[in-house]
Legacy VTK file of the C-alpha trace (Angstrom):
# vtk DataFile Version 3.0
C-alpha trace
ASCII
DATASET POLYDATA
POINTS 121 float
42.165 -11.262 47.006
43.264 -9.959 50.375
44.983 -13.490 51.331
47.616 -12.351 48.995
48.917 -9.421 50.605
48.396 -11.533 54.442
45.216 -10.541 55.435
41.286 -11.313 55.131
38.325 -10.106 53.741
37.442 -7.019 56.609
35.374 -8.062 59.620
33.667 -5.248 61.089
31.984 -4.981 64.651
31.279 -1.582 65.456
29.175 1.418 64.127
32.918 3.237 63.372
35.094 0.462 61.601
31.416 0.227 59.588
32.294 4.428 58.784
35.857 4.386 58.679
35.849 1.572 55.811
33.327 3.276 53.989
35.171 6.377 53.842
38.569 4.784 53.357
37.366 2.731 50.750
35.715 5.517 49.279
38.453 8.070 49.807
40.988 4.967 48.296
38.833 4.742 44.690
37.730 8.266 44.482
34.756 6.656 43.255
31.573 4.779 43.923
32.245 1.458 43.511
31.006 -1.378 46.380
33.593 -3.303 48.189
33.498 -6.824 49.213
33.210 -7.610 52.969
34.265 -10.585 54.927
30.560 -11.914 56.043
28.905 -14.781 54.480
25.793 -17.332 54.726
27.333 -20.351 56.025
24.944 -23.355 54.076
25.236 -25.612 56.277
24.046 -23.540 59.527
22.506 -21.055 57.706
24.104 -18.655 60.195
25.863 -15.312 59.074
29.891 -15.312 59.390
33.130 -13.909 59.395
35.731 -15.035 57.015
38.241 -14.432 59.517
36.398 -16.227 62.185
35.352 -13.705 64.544
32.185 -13.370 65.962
29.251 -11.176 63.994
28.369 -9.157 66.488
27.411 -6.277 64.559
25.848 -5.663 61.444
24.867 -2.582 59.266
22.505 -4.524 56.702
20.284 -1.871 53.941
16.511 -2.032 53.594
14.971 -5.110 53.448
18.479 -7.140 53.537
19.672 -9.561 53.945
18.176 -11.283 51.149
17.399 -15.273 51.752
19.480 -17.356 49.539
22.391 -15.168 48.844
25.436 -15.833 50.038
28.107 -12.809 50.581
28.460 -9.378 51.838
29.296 -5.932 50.487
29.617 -2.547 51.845
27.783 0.275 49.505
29.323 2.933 48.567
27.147 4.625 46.307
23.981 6.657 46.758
21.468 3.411 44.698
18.946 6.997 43.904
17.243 4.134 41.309
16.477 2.214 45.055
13.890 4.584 46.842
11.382 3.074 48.304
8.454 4.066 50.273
10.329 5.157 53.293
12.795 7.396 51.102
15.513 5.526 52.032
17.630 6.263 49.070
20.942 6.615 50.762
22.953 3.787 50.965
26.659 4.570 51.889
27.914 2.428 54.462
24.647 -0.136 54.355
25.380 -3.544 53.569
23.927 -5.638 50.605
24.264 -8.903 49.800
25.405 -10.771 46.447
24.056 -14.367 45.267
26.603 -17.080 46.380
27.833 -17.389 42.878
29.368 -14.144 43.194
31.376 -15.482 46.510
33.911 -17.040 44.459
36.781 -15.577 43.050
36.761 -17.198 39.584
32.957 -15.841 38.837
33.123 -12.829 41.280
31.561 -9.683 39.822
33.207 -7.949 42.479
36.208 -6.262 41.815
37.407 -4.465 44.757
37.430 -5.879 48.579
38.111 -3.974 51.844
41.327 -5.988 53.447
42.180 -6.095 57.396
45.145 -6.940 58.339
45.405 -9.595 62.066
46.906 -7.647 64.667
49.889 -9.312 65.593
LINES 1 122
121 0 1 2 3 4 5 6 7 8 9 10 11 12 13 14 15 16 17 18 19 20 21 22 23 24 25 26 27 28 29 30 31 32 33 34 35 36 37 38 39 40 41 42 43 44 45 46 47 48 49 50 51 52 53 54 55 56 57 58 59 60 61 62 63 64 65 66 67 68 69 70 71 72 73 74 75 76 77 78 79 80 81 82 83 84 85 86 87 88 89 90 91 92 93 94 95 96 97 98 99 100 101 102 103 104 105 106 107 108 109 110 111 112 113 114 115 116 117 118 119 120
């Protein structure tokens, strides 16, 4: 997806790139709709990564996530009111879930919109 316009799935390290794509994104598709994030299970370390290869040194993950076994990230941007649980924690804007691996690829992905970040260069 984003490799085609030069630039990677986003990488995010920091409480405000975490708001500022969830508002862009959100502001972007005038919509709720979740957006595919650059951070993935790595199999064979079982280890949580950047696409781009930087360093995870911050994540934003919802309730009770990230779940064992799946494989990719996405940034919510949606309210999930159908996800309360005992805490109340129903909002889930910004939060990060994750999708089973199949859903990594693009030839199966259900996920039809990604939040691209361009190298600085």
């Amino acid at each position: 997806m984003c490799q085609n316009d030069g630039a990677n799935l986003a990488s995010i390290h920091s409480p405000e790139e975490n708001s500022y794509i969830a508002n862009s994104t959100y502001m972007y598709l005038q919509q709720e709709r979740n957006v595919w994030i650059g951070i993935y299970l790595d199999n064979s370390t079982l280890t949580w990564k950047w696409t781009d290869g930087s360093f995870v040194d911050y994540t934003n993950w919802g309730f009770e996530r990230p779940f064992p076994g799946d494989g990719c990230g996405i940034l919510v941007n949606s309210q999930w009111p159908n996800y309360c649980n005992t805490t109340n924690f129903c909002n889930w804007f910004g939060l990060w879930d994750t999708q089973s691996s199949y859903d990594c690829t693009l030839s199966n992905s259900k996920i039809v919109y990604a939040a691209c970040k361009m190298s600085p260069n």
